[in-house]
N, C-alpha and C positions, 0 to 999 in steps of 0.2 A: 504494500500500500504506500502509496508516494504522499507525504503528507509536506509541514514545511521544519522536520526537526535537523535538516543541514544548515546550518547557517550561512547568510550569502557570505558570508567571509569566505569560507570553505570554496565556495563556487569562483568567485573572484581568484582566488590561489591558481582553479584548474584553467579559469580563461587565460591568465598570465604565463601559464604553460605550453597552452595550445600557441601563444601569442610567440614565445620563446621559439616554437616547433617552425611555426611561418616564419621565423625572420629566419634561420639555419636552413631552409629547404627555399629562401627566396622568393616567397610569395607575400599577396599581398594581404591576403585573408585566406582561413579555411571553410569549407563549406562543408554541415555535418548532417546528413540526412538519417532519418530513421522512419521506420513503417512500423503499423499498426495490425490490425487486422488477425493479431496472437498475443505472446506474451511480450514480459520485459526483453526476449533476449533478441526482438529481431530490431529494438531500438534500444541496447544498450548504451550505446555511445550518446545519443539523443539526452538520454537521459541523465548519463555521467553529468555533462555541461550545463541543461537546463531544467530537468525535474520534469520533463515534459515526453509524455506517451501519445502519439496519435490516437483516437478515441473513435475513429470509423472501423467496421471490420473492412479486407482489401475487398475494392471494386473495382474493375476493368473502366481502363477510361471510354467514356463517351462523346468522342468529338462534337465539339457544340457544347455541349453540356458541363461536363468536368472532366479533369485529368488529376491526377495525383491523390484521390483523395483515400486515406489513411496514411498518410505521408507527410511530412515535418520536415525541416531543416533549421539549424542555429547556425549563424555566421559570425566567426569571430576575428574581427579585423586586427591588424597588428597595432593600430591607433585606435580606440576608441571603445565605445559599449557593444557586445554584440546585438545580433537582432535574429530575435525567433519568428519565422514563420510557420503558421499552423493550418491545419484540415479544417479546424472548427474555430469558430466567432471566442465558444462559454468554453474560456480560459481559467481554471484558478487562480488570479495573481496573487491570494496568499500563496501560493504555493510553488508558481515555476519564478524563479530567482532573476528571470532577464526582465527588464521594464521596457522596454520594446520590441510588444509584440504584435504582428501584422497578421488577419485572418486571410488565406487566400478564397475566401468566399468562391471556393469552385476549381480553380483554377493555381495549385500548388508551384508548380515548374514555373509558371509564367507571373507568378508574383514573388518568386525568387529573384529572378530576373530584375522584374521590374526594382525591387530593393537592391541591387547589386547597383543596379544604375542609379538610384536614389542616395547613394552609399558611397558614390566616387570611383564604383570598381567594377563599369560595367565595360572598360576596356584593360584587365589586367590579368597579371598572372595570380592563377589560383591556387589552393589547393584543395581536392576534394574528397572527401573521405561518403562515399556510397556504395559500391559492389556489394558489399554483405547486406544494405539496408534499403536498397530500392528495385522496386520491380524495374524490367529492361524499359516498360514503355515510357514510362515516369522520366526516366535516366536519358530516352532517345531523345523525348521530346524538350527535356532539359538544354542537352546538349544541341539542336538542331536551335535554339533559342539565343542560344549563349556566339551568338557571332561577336568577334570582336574578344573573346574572353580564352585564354589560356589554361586548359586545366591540367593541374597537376597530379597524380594518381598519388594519394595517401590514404588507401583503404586502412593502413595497421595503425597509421600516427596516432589515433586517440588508444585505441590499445596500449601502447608503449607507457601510456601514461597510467593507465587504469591497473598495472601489474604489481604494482609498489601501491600497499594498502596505509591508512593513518590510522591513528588508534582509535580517530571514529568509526572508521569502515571497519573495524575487526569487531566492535561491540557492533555495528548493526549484522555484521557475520554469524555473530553468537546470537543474538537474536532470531536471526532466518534461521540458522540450523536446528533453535529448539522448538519453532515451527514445525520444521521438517520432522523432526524428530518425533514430537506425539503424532504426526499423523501417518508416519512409516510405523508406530509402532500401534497403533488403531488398526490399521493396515493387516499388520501381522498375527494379530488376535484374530483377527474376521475370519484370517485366511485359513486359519487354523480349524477350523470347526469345519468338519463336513459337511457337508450339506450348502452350505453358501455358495455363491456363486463368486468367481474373480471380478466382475462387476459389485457385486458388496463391498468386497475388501476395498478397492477404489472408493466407493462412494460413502466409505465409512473412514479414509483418508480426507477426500474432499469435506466431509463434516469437517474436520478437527481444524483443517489448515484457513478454511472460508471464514466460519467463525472467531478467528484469532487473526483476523485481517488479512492473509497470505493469498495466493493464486497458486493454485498448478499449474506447472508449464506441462507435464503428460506423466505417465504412469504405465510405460510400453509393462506388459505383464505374460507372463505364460504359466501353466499348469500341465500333469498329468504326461499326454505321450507327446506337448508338443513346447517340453522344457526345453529341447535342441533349438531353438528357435530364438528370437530374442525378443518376440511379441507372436501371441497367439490368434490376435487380432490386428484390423486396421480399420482407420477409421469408425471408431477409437482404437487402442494399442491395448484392448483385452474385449472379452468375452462376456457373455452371462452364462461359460460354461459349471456345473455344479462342479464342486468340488472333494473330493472322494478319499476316503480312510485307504492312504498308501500313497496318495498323492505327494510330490513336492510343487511349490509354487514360487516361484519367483519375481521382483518386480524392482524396476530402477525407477525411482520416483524424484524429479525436479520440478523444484517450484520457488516463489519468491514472496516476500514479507518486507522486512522493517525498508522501507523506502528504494525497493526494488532490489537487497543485495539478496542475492540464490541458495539453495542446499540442492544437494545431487546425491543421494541415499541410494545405497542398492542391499537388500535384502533376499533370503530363502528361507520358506519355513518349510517343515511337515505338516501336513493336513491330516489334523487327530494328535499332533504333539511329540508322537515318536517317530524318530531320525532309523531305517533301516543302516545294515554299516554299509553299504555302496555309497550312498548319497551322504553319512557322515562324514568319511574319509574326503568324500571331494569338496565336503563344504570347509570341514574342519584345514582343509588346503588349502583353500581361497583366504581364509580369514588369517590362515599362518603367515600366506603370500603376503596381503596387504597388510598387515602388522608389520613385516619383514619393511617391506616398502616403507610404509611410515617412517620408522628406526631411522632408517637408510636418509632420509629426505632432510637432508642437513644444508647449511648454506656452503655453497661452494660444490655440489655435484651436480654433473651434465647429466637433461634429463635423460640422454640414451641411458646411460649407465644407468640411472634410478628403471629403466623399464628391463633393463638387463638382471637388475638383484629380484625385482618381481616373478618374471618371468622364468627365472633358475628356481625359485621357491617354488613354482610350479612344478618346474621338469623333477627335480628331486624327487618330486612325491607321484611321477610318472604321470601326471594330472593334463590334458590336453588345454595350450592358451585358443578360447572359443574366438576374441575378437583382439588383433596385436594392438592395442593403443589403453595405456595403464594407468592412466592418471591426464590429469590438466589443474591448471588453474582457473578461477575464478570467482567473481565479484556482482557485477552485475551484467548477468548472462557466463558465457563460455570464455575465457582465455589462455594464449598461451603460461607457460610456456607448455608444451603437451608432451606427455612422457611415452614416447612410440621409439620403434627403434632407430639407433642410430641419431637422434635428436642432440642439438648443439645448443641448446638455450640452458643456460646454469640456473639450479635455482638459490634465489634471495632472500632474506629475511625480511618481511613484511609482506610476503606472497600468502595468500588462501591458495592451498589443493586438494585433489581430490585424489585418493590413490582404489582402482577398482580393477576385481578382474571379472571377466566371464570365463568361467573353465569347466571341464566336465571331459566328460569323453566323446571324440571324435564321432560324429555322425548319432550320439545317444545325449545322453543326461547331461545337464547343465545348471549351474548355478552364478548366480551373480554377489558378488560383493563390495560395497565402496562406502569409504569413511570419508570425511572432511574432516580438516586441520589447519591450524595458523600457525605458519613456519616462522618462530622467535631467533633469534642470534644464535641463543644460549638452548633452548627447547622447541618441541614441537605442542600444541596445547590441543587436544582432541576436540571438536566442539559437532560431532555426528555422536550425540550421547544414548540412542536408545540401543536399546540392548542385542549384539549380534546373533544370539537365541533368544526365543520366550523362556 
Protein backbone atom coordinates (compact mmCIF):
# COMPACT_ATOMS: atom_id res chain seq x y z
CA UNK A 1 0.00 0.00 0.00
CA UNK A 2 1.78 3.28 -1.19
CA UNK A 3 0.78 5.76 1.58
CA UNK A 4 3.00 9.01 2.38
CA UNK A 5 5.29 7.41 5.37
CA UNK A 6 8.67 8.29 3.00
CA UNK A 7 9.54 11.52 3.45
CA UNK A 8 10.05 13.93 0.55
CA UNK A 9 13.52 14.39 1.94
CA UNK A 10 14.19 10.71 1.10
CA UNK A 11 12.74 11.35 -2.59
CA UNK A 12 14.73 14.49 -3.09
CA UNK A 13 18.16 12.38 -2.13
CA UNK A 14 16.85 9.69 -5.01
CA UNK A 15 16.05 12.64 -7.68
CA UNK A 16 19.72 14.17 -6.95
CA UNK A 17 20.84 10.80 -7.85
CA UNK A 18 19.06 10.09 -10.81
CA UNK A 19 20.38 13.83 -11.48
CA UNK A 20 24.07 12.70 -10.75
CA UNK A 21 23.28 9.54 -13.36
CA UNK A 22 22.31 12.32 -16.28
CA UNK A 23 25.16 14.48 -15.89
CA UNK A 24 27.89 11.17 -16.17
CA UNK A 25 25.87 9.56 -19.13
CA UNK A 26 25.48 13.37 -20.70
CA UNK A 27 22.08 13.82 -20.97
CA UNK A 28 19.83 16.40 -20.23
CA UNK A 29 17.08 14.69 -18.20
CA UNK A 30 15.87 11.03 -17.63
CA UNK A 31 12.67 9.91 -18.65
CA UNK A 32 11.12 7.06 -16.22
CA UNK A 33 8.18 5.23 -17.59
CA UNK A 34 6.03 2.71 -15.62
CA UNK A 35 2.69 0.79 -16.49
CA UNK A 36 -0.05 -0.35 -14.60
CA UNK A 37 -2.59 -2.71 -15.47
CA UNK A 38 -0.77 -5.47 -12.59
CA UNK A 39 1.26 -5.02 -9.68
CA UNK A 40 4.17 -2.98 -8.04
CA UNK A 41 6.73 -4.74 -10.04
CA UNK A 42 5.94 -3.62 -13.61
CA UNK A 43 6.22 0.18 -12.20
CA UNK A 44 8.93 -0.27 -9.87
CA UNK A 45 11.19 2.36 -10.83
CA UNK A 46 7.82 4.63 -11.23
CA UNK A 47 7.47 4.27 -8.04
CA UNK A 48 11.01 4.34 -6.46
CA UNK A 49 11.04 8.23 -7.75
CA UNK A 50 7.54 9.32 -7.26
CA UNK A 51 5.14 7.16 -5.16
CA UNK A 52 3.14 6.90 -8.01
CA UNK A 53 1.37 3.58 -9.62
CA UNK A 54 -0.77 3.94 -12.91
CA UNK A 55 -4.29 3.07 -11.66
CA UNK A 56 -5.88 1.97 -15.25
CA UNK A 57 -5.63 -1.86 -15.99
CA UNK A 58 -3.52 -2.08 -19.61
CA UNK A 59 -5.61 -1.17 -22.69
CA UNK A 60 -4.78 -1.36 -26.28
CA UNK A 61 -4.51 2.17 -27.79
CA UNK A 62 -7.35 3.57 -29.73
CA UNK A 63 -6.35 5.85 -32.30
CA UNK A 64 -8.42 8.93 -31.82
CA UNK A 65 -9.30 8.15 -28.79
CA UNK A 66 -6.29 7.30 -26.36
CA UNK A 67 -2.83 5.97 -26.25
CA UNK A 68 -0.84 5.11 -23.20
CA UNK A 69 -3.26 4.67 -20.83
CA UNK A 70 -2.19 2.71 -17.67
CA UNK A 71 1.11 4.35 -18.36
CA UNK A 72 3.09 7.02 -16.29
CA UNK A 73 6.38 8.67 -16.62
CA UNK A 74 8.41 11.13 -14.13
CA UNK A 75 11.00 13.39 -15.73
CA UNK A 76 13.93 14.26 -13.84
CA UNK A 77 15.93 17.01 -15.39
CA UNK A 78 19.52 17.72 -14.39
CA UNK A 79 18.34 21.57 -13.24
CA UNK A 80 15.30 21.76 -11.68
CA UNK A 81 11.92 19.91 -10.03
CA UNK A 82 10.86 16.96 -12.00
CA UNK A 83 7.54 16.45 -13.47
CA UNK A 84 5.15 13.41 -13.38
CA UNK A 85 2.87 12.78 -15.92
CA UNK A 86 -0.10 10.48 -15.22
CA UNK A 87 -3.11 8.01 -16.87
CA UNK A 88 -5.42 9.79 -14.53
CA UNK A 89 -6.76 13.55 -13.48
CA UNK A 90 -7.51 11.81 -9.17
CA UNK A 91 -3.87 12.09 -8.13
CA UNK A 92 -3.12 11.62 -4.28
CA UNK A 93 -0.94 14.77 -3.75
CA UNK A 94 -0.77 13.74 -0.10
CA UNK A 95 0.92 11.01 -1.31
CA UNK A 96 3.18 11.15 -4.63
CA UNK A 97 6.01 13.58 -3.58
CA UNK A 98 6.45 15.57 -7.16
CA UNK A 99 4.36 18.97 -7.20
CA UNK A 100 4.08 18.97 -10.77
CA UNK A 101 1.92 16.96 -11.83
CA UNK A 102 0.24 16.81 -15.43
CA UNK A 103 -2.85 14.41 -16.21
CA UNK A 104 -2.54 13.21 -19.85
CA UNK A 105 -6.27 13.32 -20.17
CA UNK A 106 -6.19 10.41 -22.98
CA UNK A 107 -3.20 10.87 -24.59
CA UNK A 108 0.18 9.74 -22.35
CA UNK A 109 3.11 9.72 -25.05
CA UNK A 110 1.89 12.86 -26.46
CA UNK A 111 1.61 14.92 -23.25
CA UNK A 112 5.04 13.66 -22.52
CA UNK A 113 6.13 15.37 -25.27
CA UNK A 114 4.33 18.06 -25.14
CA UNK A 115 6.06 18.65 -21.37
CA UNK A 116 9.56 17.93 -22.77
CA UNK A 117 8.89 20.82 -24.81
CA UNK A 118 7.22 22.95 -22.13
CA UNK A 119 10.57 21.95 -20.20
CA UNK A 120 13.25 23.22 -22.52
CA UNK A 121 14.06 19.70 -23.69
CA UNK A 122 12.06 19.15 -26.60
CA UNK A 123 15.30 19.40 -28.64
CA UNK A 124 17.93 17.31 -26.57
CA UNK A 125 19.79 14.56 -25.53
CA UNK A 126 17.85 12.02 -23.29
CA UNK A 127 17.91 9.40 -21.20
CA UNK A 128 15.24 6.98 -21.17
CA UNK A 129 14.79 4.34 -18.84
CA UNK A 130 11.21 2.10 -20.49
CA UNK A 131 11.89 -1.60 -22.14
CA UNK A 132 10.83 -3.35 -18.99
CA UNK A 133 7.89 -0.78 -18.31
CA UNK A 134 6.02 0.15 -21.41
CA UNK A 135 4.09 -1.70 -23.99
CA UNK A 136 5.95 -1.53 -27.70
CA UNK A 137 2.82 0.61 -28.85
CA UNK A 138 3.13 3.34 -26.06
CA UNK A 139 7.05 3.39 -26.63
CA UNK A 140 6.41 3.42 -30.82
CA UNK A 141 4.29 6.15 -30.61
CA UNK A 142 6.54 7.84 -28.02
CA UNK A 143 9.38 7.76 -30.19
CA UNK A 144 7.61 8.51 -33.74
CA UNK A 145 6.74 11.92 -31.42
CA UNK A 146 9.96 12.72 -30.19
CA UNK A 147 11.47 14.23 -33.51
CA UNK A 148 14.12 16.58 -32.63
CA UNK A 149 14.90 14.56 -29.25
CA UNK A 150 17.84 12.14 -28.68
CA UNK A 151 17.26 9.12 -26.74
CA UNK A 152 19.55 7.48 -24.74
CA UNK A 153 18.85 3.79 -23.71
CA UNK A 154 19.19 3.49 -19.77
CA UNK A 155 16.77 0.78 -19.04
CA UNK A 156 19.04 -0.44 -15.78
CA UNK A 157 20.18 3.24 -14.57
CA UNK A 158 17.32 3.52 -11.87
CA UNK A 159 18.05 -0.05 -10.93
CA UNK A 160 21.61 0.70 -10.09
CA UNK A 161 20.25 2.92 -7.65
CA UNK A 162 17.58 0.86 -6.10
CA UNK A 163 20.29 -2.09 -5.14
CA UNK A 164 21.81 -0.39 -2.19
CA UNK A 165 18.98 -0.25 0.48
CA UNK A 166 18.62 2.77 3.63
CA UNK A 167 17.64 1.67 6.98
CA UNK A 168 14.26 2.96 5.83
CA UNK A 169 13.83 0.45 3.10
CA UNK A 170 15.17 -2.40 5.31
CA UNK A 171 12.23 -1.66 8.13
CA UNK A 172 9.79 -1.21 5.32
CA UNK A 173 11.45 -4.80 4.02
CA UNK A 174 10.71 -6.40 7.52
CA UNK A 175 7.42 -5.01 7.29
CA UNK A 176 6.43 -6.68 3.71
CA UNK A 177 8.12 -9.96 4.69
CA UNK A 178 5.98 -10.31 7.89
CA UNK A 179 3.07 -9.72 5.57
CA UNK A 180 4.22 -12.24 3.49
CA UNK A 181 4.94 -14.29 6.05
CA UNK A 182 1.40 -14.97 7.81
CA UNK A 183 0.00 -15.25 4.63
CA UNK A 184 2.50 -18.03 3.27
CA UNK A 185 1.89 -19.44 6.47
CA UNK A 186 -2.26 -19.28 6.35
CA UNK A 187 -1.30 -20.69 3.12
CA UNK A 188 0.29 -23.67 4.46
CA UNK A 189 -2.31 -24.75 7.09
CA UNK A 190 -5.02 -24.60 4.26
CA UNK A 191 -2.98 -26.61 2.26
CA UNK A 192 -2.54 -29.02 4.68
CA UNK A 193 -5.82 -30.43 5.29
CA UNK A 194 -7.28 -32.70 2.70
CA UNK A 195 -9.96 -32.03 1.23
CA UNK A 196 -9.27 -28.24 0.40
CA UNK A 197 -8.61 -27.27 -2.61
CA UNK A 198 -5.04 -25.40 -3.96
CA UNK A 199 -7.43 -22.55 -4.69
CA UNK A 200 -8.21 -22.34 -0.78
CA UNK A 201 -4.97 -22.35 0.28
CA UNK A 202 -4.46 -19.08 -2.18
CA UNK A 203 -7.47 -17.42 -1.04
CA UNK A 204 -6.82 -18.04 2.48
CA UNK A 205 -3.30 -16.38 1.72
CA UNK A 206 -5.04 -13.51 -0.19
CA UNK A 207 -7.29 -13.03 3.30
CA UNK A 208 -4.27 -12.49 5.40
CA UNK A 209 -2.14 -10.30 3.10
CA UNK A 210 -5.44 -7.83 1.72
CA UNK A 211 -6.49 -7.20 5.13
CA UNK A 212 -3.15 -6.18 6.50
CA UNK A 213 -2.88 -3.67 3.42
CA UNK A 214 -0.60 -5.80 1.19
CA UNK A 215 -1.27 -7.03 -2.61
CA UNK A 216 -0.25 -10.21 -4.23
CA UNK A 217 1.67 -10.02 -7.16
CA UNK A 218 0.66 -14.21 -7.96
CA UNK A 219 0.93 -17.42 -6.11
CA UNK A 220 2.19 -19.84 -9.33
CA UNK A 221 1.06 -23.36 -7.16
CA UNK A 222 1.19 -27.04 -7.84
CA UNK A 223 -0.10 -30.40 -6.09
CA UNK A 224 -0.30 -34.07 -6.30
CA UNK A 225 1.02 -35.60 -9.89
CA UNK A 226 1.68 -32.25 -11.25
CA UNK A 227 4.53 -31.02 -8.54
CA UNK A 228 7.01 -31.44 -11.65
CA UNK A 229 5.67 -28.46 -12.87
CA UNK A 230 6.14 -25.10 -11.40
CA UNK A 231 2.40 -24.16 -11.67
CA UNK A 232 -0.59 -26.43 -12.03
CA UNK A 233 -2.49 -24.00 -13.49
CA UNK A 234 -2.65 -20.75 -15.66
CA UNK A 235 -4.43 -18.05 -15.69
CA UNK A 236 -4.48 -18.18 -12.58
CA UNK A 237 -1.07 -20.08 -11.60
CA UNK A 238 -3.31 -22.92 -9.43
CA UNK A 239 -6.33 -24.97 -9.48
CA UNK A 240 -9.41 -25.63 -7.58
CA UNK A 241 -7.86 -29.07 -7.65
CA UNK A 242 -8.89 -31.14 -4.06
CA UNK A 243 -6.25 -31.82 -2.33
CA UNK A 244 -5.44 -35.49 -1.08
CA UNK A 245 -3.81 -37.51 2.06
CA UNK A 246 -0.26 -38.21 0.35
CA UNK A 247 -0.23 -35.38 -1.46
CA UNK A 248 2.64 -32.68 -1.56
CA UNK A 249 1.93 -29.05 -2.58
CA UNK A 250 3.91 -26.50 -3.30
CA UNK A 251 3.67 -22.62 -3.96
CA UNK A 252 6.19 -19.53 -4.54
CA UNK A 253 4.09 -16.65 -3.24
CA UNK A 254 5.04 -12.71 -4.19
CA UNK A 255 3.47 -9.84 -3.02
CA UNK A 256 3.93 -6.34 -1.75
CA UNK A 257 2.95 -4.16 1.43
CA UNK A 258 4.58 -1.34 3.50
CA UNK A 259 4.76 1.31 0.46
CA UNK A 260 5.22 -1.17 -2.25
CA UNK A 261 8.74 -2.96 -0.94
CA UNK A 262 8.02 -7.07 -1.91
CA UNK A 263 8.58 -10.62 -0.18
CA UNK A 264 9.20 -13.67 -2.49
CA UNK A 265 8.20 -16.98 -0.17
CA UNK A 266 8.48 -20.34 -1.50
CA UNK A 267 7.19 -23.07 0.53
CA UNK A 268 6.00 -27.36 0.49
CA UNK A 269 3.97 -28.88 2.66
CA UNK A 270 2.36 -32.48 3.11
CA UNK A 271 -1.33 -32.65 2.67
CA UNK A 272 -2.49 -34.49 6.06
CA UNK A 273 0.90 -33.31 7.99
CA UNK A 274 3.14 -36.27 7.34
CA UNK A 275 6.35 -35.89 5.09
CA UNK A 276 6.76 -39.69 3.36
CA UNK A 277 10.82 -40.09 3.22
CA UNK A 278 11.03 -39.48 -0.69
CA UNK A 279 9.62 -36.15 -0.44
CA UNK A 280 11.51 -35.45 3.01
CA UNK A 281 14.85 -36.13 1.96
CA UNK A 282 14.30 -33.69 -1.16
CA UNK A 283 12.78 -31.00 0.94
CA UNK A 284 14.98 -31.50 3.82
CA UNK A 285 17.80 -30.74 0.76
CA UNK A 286 16.25 -27.67 -0.43
CA UNK A 287 16.16 -26.05 2.94
CA UNK A 288 19.87 -27.43 3.70
CA UNK A 289 20.80 -25.90 0.06
CA UNK A 290 19.31 -22.54 0.83
CA UNK A 291 20.60 -22.25 4.51
CA UNK A 292 23.88 -23.23 2.94
CA UNK A 293 23.37 -20.28 0.46
CA UNK A 294 22.31 -17.84 3.04
CA UNK A 295 25.67 -18.69 5.30
CA UNK A 296 27.54 -18.26 2.07
CA UNK A 297 25.99 -14.77 1.20
CA UNK A 298 28.52 -12.53 2.77
CA UNK A 299 29.80 -9.10 1.22
CA UNK A 300 32.34 -9.55 -1.03
CA UNK A 301 31.07 -12.91 -3.02
CA UNK A 302 30.24 -13.19 -6.96
CA UNK A 303 26.92 -14.09 -7.40
CA UNK A 304 28.13 -17.06 -9.63
CA UNK A 305 29.95 -18.40 -6.96
CA UNK A 306 26.92 -17.93 -4.33
CA UNK A 307 24.65 -20.09 -7.10
CA UNK A 308 27.78 -22.49 -7.37
CA UNK A 309 27.61 -23.29 -3.01
CA UNK A 310 23.62 -23.68 -3.62
CA UNK A 311 23.71 -25.79 -6.34
CA UNK A 312 26.69 -28.21 -4.82
CA UNK A 313 24.23 -28.59 -1.66
CA UNK A 314 22.10 -29.82 -4.18
CA UNK A 315 24.24 -32.30 -6.12
CA UNK A 316 25.80 -33.63 -2.75
CA UNK A 317 22.57 -34.89 -1.63
CA UNK A 318 22.04 -36.20 -5.60
CA UNK A 319 18.93 -33.82 -5.49
CA UNK A 320 18.12 -32.80 -9.20
CA UNK A 321 18.43 -28.35 -9.76
CA UNK A 322 14.57 -28.01 -11.28
CA UNK A 323 15.07 -24.23 -12.47
CA UNK A 324 19.28 -22.90 -12.74
CA UNK A 325 18.61 -19.37 -11.22
CA UNK A 326 19.14 -19.35 -7.10
CA UNK A 327 18.49 -16.24 -5.80
CA UNK A 328 18.01 -12.32 -6.63
CA UNK A 329 17.64 -9.33 -5.13
CA UNK A 330 15.00 -7.15 -4.20
CA UNK A 331 13.09 -4.09 -3.05
CA UNK A 332 10.46 -2.85 -4.94
CA UNK A 333 9.73 -5.60 -7.40
CA UNK A 334 12.70 -7.82 -8.89
CA UNK A 335 16.43 -6.84 -8.94
CA UNK A 336 19.72 -7.61 -9.62
CA UNK A 337 22.03 -8.79 -8.75
CA UNK A 338 20.74 -12.53 -9.66
CA UNK A 339 22.56 -15.53 -8.57
CA UNK A 340 22.57 -17.86 -11.81
CA UNK A 341 25.58 -19.38 -13.08
CA UNK A 342 28.54 -17.82 -13.95
CA UNK A 343 27.07 -14.31 -12.63
CA UNK A 344 29.61 -11.21 -12.18
CA UNK A 345 27.62 -8.81 -9.88
CA UNK A 346 29.24 -9.19 -6.19
CA UNK A 347 27.07 -8.98 -3.53
CA UNK A 348 26.94 -5.78 -0.80
CA UNK A 349 25.93 -4.86 2.32
CA UNK A 350 22.62 -3.19 2.35
CA UNK A 351 21.37 -5.51 -0.54
CA UNK A 352 17.76 -7.57 0.21
CA UNK A 353 17.95 -11.36 -1.21
CA UNK A 354 16.32 -13.98 -1.94
CA UNK A 355 18.15 -17.29 -1.82
CA UNK A 356 15.53 -20.22 -3.46
CA UNK A 357 15.66 -23.54 -5.02
CA UNK A 358 13.21 -25.72 -7.03
CA UNK A 359 14.61 -29.22 -6.81
CA UNK A 360 13.35 -32.68 -6.82
CA UNK A 361 13.90 -35.31 -9.23
CA UNK A 362 14.36 -35.01 -12.91
CA UNK A 363 11.00 -35.47 -14.84
CA UNK A 364 9.09 -36.43 -11.05
CA UNK A 365 8.61 -34.72 -7.64
CA UNK A 366 9.56 -31.32 -6.97
CA UNK A 367 9.68 -28.95 -4.29
CA UNK A 368 10.36 -25.29 -3.93
CA UNK A 369 12.14 -23.30 -1.24
CA UNK A 370 13.07 -19.48 -0.73
CA UNK A 371 13.98 -17.23 2.24
CA UNK A 372 14.41 -13.52 2.26
CA UNK A 373 17.23 -11.79 4.04
CA UNK A 374 19.01 -8.23 4.76
CA UNK A 375 22.72 -8.61 3.97
CA UNK A 376 24.47 -6.55 7.08
CA UNK A 377 28.44 -5.88 6.87
CA UNK A 378 28.96 -7.93 9.86
CA UNK A 379 25.58 -10.49 9.48
CA UNK A 380 22.84 -11.80 7.44
CA UNK A 381 19.24 -10.93 9.45
CA UNK A 382 16.57 -13.50 8.23
CA UNK A 383 13.21 -11.54 7.85
CA UNK A 384 11.18 -14.77 5.76
CA UNK A 385 10.14 -15.76 9.41
CA UNK A 386 7.21 -18.24 9.05
CA UNK A 387 8.17 -21.50 9.65
CA UNK A 388 9.94 -23.93 6.84
CA UNK A 389 7.41 -26.88 8.26
CA UNK A 390 4.02 -26.71 10.07
Amino acid sequence: MLTNRIPRSEYERRWSRVQDLAKQNNVEAIIVWGKGGGTVDMASDLIYLANYCPVFPYLPDVPGHFSGLSHAAVIIPVNGEPVLVTDNPGVRRDIVPVEDIRSAHGFVPDTVIETLQDMGLGNSRLGQVAGPWTSSGVLRRFTELATGIQLVDMDLAIESLKIHKTELEFELLREAADVGSAAMEALMKTASVAGNTEADAVAAAYEVAVRRGGLIMDIPSSSGPFTGLYTSGMAPNWTTRKLQLGDIFHADMSGAAAEGYTWDISRTVPVGGKWNAKHAEIYDGAIAAVETGIAACRPGIVAGDLFDVVANALKVRDIFVGFPVHGHSFGIGWEAPWVVPGGKAVIEAGMAMAIEVIAGHENGTQVRFEQNFLVHQDRNELISLCPPRL
